[in-house]
C-alpha positions as CSV (number, residue, x, y, z in Angstrom):
1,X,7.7,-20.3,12.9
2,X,6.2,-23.7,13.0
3,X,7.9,-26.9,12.3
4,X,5.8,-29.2,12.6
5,X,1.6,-29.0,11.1
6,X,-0.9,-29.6,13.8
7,X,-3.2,-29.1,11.7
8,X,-4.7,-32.3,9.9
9,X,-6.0,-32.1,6.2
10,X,-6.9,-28.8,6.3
11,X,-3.7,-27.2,4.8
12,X,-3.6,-30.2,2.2
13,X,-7.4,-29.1,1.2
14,X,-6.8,-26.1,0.9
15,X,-3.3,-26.0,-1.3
16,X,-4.9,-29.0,-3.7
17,X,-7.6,-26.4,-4.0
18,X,-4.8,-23.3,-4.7
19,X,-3.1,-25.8,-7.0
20,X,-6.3,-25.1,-9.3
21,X,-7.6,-21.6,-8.8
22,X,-4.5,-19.2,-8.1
23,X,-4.8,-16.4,-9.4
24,X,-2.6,-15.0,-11.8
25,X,-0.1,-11.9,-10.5
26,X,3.0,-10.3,-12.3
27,X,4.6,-10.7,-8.8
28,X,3.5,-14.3,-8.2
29,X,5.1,-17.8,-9.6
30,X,2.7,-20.3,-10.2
31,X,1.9,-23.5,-8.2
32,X,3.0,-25.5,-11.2
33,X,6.2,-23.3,-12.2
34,X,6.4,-23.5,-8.2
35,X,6.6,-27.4,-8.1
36,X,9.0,-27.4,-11.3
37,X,11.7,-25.7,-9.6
38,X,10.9,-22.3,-10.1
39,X,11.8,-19.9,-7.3
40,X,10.0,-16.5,-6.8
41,X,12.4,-13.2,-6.9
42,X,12.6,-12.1,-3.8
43,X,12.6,-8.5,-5.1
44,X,9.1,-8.3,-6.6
45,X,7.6,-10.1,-3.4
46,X,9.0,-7.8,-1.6
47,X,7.8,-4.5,-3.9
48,X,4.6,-6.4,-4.4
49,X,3.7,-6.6,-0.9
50,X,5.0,-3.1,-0.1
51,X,2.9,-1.8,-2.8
52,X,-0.1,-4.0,-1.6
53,X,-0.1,-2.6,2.3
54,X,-3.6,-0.5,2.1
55,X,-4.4,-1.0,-1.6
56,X,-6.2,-3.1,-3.4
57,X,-4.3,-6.0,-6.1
58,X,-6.6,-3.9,-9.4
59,X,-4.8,-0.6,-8.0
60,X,-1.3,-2.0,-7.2
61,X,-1.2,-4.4,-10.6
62,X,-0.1,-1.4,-13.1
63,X,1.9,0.1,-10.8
64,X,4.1,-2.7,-10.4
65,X,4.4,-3.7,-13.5
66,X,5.6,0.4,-14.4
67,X,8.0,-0.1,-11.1
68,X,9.2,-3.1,-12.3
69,X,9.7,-2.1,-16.2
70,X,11.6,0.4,-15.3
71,X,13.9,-0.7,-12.2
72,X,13.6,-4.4,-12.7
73,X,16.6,-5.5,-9.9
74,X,16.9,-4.0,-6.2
75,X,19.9,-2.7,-7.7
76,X,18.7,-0.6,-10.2
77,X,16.0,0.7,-7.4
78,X,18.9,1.6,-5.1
79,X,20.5,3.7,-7.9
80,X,17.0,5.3,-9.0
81,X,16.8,9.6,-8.1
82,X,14.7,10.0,-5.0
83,X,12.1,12.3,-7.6
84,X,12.0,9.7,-10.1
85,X,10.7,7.0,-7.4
86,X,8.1,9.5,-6.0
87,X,7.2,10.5,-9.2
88,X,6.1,7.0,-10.1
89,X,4.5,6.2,-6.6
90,X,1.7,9.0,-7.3
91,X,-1.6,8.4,-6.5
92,X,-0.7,4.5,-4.6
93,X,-1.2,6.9,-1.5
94,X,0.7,6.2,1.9
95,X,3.7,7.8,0.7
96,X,6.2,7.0,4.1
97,X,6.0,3.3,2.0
98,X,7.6,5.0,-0.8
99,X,10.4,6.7,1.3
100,X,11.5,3.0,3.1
101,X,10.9,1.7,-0.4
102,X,14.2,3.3,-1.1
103,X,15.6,3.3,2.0
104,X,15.1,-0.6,2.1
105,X,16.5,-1.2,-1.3
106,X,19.8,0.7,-0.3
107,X,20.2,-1.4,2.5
108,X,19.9,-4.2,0.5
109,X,22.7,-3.7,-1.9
110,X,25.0,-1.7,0.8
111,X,24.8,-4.7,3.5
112,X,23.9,-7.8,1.7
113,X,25.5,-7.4,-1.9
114,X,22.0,-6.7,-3.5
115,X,20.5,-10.1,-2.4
116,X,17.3,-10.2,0.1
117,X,18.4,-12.7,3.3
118,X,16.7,-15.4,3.4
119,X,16.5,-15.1,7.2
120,X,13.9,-13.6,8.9
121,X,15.5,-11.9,11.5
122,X,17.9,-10.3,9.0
123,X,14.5,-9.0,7.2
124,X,13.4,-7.5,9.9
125,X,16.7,-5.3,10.2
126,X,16.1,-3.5,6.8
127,X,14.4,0.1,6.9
128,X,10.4,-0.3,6.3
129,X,9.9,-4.0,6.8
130,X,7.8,-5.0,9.7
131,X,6.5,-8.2,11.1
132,X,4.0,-8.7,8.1
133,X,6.4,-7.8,5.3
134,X,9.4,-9.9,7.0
135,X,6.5,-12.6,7.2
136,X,5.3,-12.2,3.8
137,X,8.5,-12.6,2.7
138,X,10.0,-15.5,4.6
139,X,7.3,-17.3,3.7
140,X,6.5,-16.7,-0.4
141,X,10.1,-15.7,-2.0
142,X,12.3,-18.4,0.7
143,X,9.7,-21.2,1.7
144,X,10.1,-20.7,4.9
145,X,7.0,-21.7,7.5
146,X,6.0,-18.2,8.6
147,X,2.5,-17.0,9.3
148,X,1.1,-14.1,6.8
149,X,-2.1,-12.5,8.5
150,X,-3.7,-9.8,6.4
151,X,-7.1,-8.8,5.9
152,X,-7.9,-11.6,3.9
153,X,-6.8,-14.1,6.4
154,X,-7.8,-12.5,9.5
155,X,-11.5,-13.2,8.0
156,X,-11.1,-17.0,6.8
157,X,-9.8,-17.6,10.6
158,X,-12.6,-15.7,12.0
159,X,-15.1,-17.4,10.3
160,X,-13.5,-20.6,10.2
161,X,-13.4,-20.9,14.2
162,X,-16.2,-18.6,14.5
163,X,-14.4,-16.0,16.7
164,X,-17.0,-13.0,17.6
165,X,-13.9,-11.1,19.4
166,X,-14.3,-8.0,17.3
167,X,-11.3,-6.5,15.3
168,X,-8.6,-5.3,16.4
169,X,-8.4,-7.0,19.8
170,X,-9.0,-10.5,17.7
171,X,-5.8,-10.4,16.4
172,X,-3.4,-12.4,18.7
173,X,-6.5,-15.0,18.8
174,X,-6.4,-15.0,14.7
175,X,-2.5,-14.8,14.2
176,X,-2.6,-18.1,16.8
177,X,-5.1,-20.0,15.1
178,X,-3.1,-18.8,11.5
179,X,-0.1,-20.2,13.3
180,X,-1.2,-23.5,14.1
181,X,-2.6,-23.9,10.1
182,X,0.8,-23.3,8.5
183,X,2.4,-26.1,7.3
184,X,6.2,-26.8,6.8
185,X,5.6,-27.9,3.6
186,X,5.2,-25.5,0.6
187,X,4.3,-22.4,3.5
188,X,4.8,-20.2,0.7
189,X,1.7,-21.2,-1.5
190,X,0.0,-21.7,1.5
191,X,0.3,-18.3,2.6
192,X,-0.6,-17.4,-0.6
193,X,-3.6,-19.7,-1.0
194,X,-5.5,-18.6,2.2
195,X,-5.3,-15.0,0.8
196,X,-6.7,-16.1,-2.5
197,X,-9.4,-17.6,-0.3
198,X,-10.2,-14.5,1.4
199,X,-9.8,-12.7,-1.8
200,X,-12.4,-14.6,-4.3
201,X,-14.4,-16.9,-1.9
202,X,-14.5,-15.8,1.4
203,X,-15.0,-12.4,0.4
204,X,-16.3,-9.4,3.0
205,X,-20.2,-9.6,1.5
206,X,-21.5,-12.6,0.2
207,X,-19.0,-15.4,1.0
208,X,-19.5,-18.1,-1.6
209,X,-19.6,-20.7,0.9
210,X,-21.0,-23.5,-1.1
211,X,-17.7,-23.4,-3.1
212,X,-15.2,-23.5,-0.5
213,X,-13.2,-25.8,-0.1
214,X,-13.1,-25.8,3.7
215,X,-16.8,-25.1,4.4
216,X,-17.1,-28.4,6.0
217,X,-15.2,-27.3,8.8
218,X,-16.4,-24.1,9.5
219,X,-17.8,-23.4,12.3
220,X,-19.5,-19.6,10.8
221,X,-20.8,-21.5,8.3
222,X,-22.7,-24.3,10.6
223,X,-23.9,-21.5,12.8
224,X,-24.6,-19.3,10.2
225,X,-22.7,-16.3,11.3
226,X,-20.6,-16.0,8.2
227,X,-21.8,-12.6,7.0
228,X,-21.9,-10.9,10.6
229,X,-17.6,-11.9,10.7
230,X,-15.3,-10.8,11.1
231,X,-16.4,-8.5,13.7
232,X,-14.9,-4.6,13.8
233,X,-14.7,-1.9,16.8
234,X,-16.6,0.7,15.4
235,X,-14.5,3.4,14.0
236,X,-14.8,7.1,15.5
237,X,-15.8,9.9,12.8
238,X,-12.7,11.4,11.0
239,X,-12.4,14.9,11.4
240,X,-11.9,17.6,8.9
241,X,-9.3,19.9,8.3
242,X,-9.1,22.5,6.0
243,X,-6.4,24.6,3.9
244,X,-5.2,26.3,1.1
245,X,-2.7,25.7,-2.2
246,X,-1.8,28.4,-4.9
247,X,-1.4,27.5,-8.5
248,X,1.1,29.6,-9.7
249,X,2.2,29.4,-13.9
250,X,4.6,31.6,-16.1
251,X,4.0,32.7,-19.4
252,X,6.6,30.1,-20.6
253,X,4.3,27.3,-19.3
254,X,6.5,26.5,-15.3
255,X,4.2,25.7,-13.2
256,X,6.0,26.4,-9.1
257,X,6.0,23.6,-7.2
258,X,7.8,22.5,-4.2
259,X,8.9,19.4,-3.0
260,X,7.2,18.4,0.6
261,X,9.3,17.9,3.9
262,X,10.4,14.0,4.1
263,X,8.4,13.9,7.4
264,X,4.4,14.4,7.4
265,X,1.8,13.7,4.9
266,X,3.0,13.2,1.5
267,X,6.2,13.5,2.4
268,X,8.6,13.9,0.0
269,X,6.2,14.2,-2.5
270,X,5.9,17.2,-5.7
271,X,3.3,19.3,-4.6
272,X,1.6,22.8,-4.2
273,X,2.8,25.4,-2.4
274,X,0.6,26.0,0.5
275,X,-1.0,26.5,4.5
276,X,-0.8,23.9,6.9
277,X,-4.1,21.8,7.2
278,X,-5.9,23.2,10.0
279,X,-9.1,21.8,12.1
280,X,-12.3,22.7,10.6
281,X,-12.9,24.5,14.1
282,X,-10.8,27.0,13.3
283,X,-10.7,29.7,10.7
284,X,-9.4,28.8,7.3
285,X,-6.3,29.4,6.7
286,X,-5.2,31.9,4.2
287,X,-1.4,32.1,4.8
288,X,1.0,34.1,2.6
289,X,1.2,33.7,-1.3
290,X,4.8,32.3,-2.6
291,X,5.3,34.9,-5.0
292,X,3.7,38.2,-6.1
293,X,1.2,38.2,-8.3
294,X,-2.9,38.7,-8.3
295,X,-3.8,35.9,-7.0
296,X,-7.3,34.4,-7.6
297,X,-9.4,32.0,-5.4
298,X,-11.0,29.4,-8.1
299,X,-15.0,28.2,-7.7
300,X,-15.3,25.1,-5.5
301,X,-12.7,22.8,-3.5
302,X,-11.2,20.1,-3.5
303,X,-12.1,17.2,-1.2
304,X,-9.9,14.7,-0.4
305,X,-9.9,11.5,2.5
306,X,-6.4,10.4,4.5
307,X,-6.5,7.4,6.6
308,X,-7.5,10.0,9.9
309,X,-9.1,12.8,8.2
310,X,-11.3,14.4,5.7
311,X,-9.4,17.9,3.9
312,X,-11.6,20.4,1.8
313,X,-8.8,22.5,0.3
314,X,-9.6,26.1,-1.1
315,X,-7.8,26.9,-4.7
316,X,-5.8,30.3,-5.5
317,X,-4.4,30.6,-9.1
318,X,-2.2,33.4,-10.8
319,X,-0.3,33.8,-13.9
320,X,3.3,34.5,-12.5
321,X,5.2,37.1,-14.7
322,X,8.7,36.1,-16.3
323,X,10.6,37.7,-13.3
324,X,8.8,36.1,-10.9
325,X,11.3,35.5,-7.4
326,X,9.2,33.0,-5.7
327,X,9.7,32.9,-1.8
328,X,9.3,29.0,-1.1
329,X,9.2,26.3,-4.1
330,X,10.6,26.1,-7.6
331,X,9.8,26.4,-11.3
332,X,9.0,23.2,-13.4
333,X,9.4,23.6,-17.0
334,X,6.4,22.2,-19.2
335,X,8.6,19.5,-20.8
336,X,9.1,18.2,-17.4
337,X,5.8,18.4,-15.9
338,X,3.5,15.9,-15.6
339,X,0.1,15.9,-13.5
340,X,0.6,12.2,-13.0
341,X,3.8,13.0,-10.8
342,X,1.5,14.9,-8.0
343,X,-0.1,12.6,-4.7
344,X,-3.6,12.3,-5.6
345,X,-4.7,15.1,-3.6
346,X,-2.2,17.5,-5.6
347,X,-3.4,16.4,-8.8
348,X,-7.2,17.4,-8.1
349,X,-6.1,20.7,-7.4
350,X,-4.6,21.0,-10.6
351,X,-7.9,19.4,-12.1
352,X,-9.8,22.0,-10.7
353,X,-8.0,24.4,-12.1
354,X,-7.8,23.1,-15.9
């Protein structure tokens, strides 16, 4: 936290230039609405940054705005069914974000009457908010001077002091130089505006530099190292891992599912039952069917990327008869199924199959 800026005109630049081109975000108040009085909810900072931790703004916008239509307070989040909140995370990926989303939200009206803190300490108590988040939201819903470093920002700093340290080992050097930029005066849109920056100028290929609006100062631009920044550790190959799910369906149109363990991939998540996902090393797994029935393996796989591995899942289908007494999972009537409900690696299972 910063109480005084160290910094010169560079934070003034740079929030004149925000003042002008900030984008427009269903989570986000506006400079102007900003500078009238209007104070961002902390709620849909807080889901909005949650939501953004590994995706993309184009992938999280819908999403929120579904989140938000249909639990509009931290309150009525805290109250929502446990399925219900899953159901509409599907396909945003990193699903342990999902479980803390709830988590956090119950804290939040259990311990502090439904109202974020505006402290930062106290953010940093609730379940699923880290250093970033707690930062993020210090600094956009409350106004506080805090230093946000994401993607975005780790670049601008890179290339604005020219820093060849590659990634991750730049990042105390990046968060300090961050530091010393954020001013006590309107931090919020500041933090805001550097990731804008990042986001539409200083972008990973191709930085517009003749547009931005601190290319006089940076130093990647005078050497002309933009492009080559910020530098990365190169990452080792993922490994692949292979299993098998079975597709099971009743006459009557219930498809059996099973919800996942809380802990582990997709956890918590509808899914199909299934083997563990094994190292490609090893045989394929063909584990036990959940129910009796004949059992089919369908034509081709599915393929699907995690964060630390590639999985190439093998298909098995069967129409279940009415007096079907599955072993694991459960039966989901047809009114109340809905392919959108499945992670994304579920739902192209049930793709290859239709």
């Amino acid at each position: 936290m910063r109480d005084t800026d160290p910094s010169g005109d560079l934070p003034l630049i740079l929030l004149e230039w925000y003042d002008v081109h900030a984008r427009a975000m269903p989570w986000r108040t506006p400079p102007a609405d900003r500078a009238a009085g209007v104070r961002p909810d902390p709620y849909r900072i807080w889901l909005s940054e949650v939501m953004l931790q590994q995706t993309t703004v184009a992938t999280v916008r819908d999403y929120f705005q579904r989140f938000t239509a249909r639990w509009p307070t931290v309150v009525d989040l805290a109250a929502a069914a446990d399925a219900d909140v899953m159901g509409e995370w599907a396909g945003l990926g990193y699903y342990a974000r999902a479980r803390n989303l709830l988590k956090c939200a119950r804290a939040v009206v259990a311990e502090h009457d439904g109202q974020f803190p505006a402290d930062h300490a106290a953010l940093l108590q609730l379940p699923g908010i880290g250093p970033y988040t707690a930062a993020a939201v210090s600094s956009i819903a409350f106004d506080l001077p805090f230093t946000v470093l994401d993607g975005n920002v780790e670049r601008v700093m890179a290339r604005l002091y020219d820093i060849h340290t590659p990634l991750p080992a730049a990042k105390p050097d990046l968060m300090t130089r961050a530091e010393v930029l954020t001013p006590a005066i309107r931090p919020g849109d500041y933090a805001q505006a550097v990731m804008d920056l990042g986001a539409t100028i200083c972008t990973p290929k191709s930085p517009a530099c003749g547009i931005c609006p601190w290319r006089d100062p940076c130093l990647a631009r005078r050497n002309g190292t933009a492009a080559e920044l910020p530098k990365k550790t190169p990452k080792k190959p993922k490994p692949i891992r292979h299993g098998t799910v079975y597709l099971g369906q009743r006459a009557d149109g219930a498809w059996l599912l099973e919800t996942r363990p809380d802990k582990g991939l997709l956890g918590g998540m509808l899914g199909w039952p299934g083997t563990d996902w094994i190292n490609a090393d090893t045989p394929r797994p063909t584990g036990t069917p959940p129910a009796s029935a004949d059992w089919q393996p369908l034509a081709g796989e599915v393929r699907h990327t995690f964060t630390h591995f590639h999985l190439m899942l093998t298909v098995i289908h069967a129409p279940l008869p009415a007096e079907a007494d599955p072993k694991r999972g459960h039966f989901v009537a047809p009114d109340n199924f809905r392919p959108s409900d499945l992670p994304t690696v579920m739902r192209k299972a049930y793709d290859l199959l239709r």
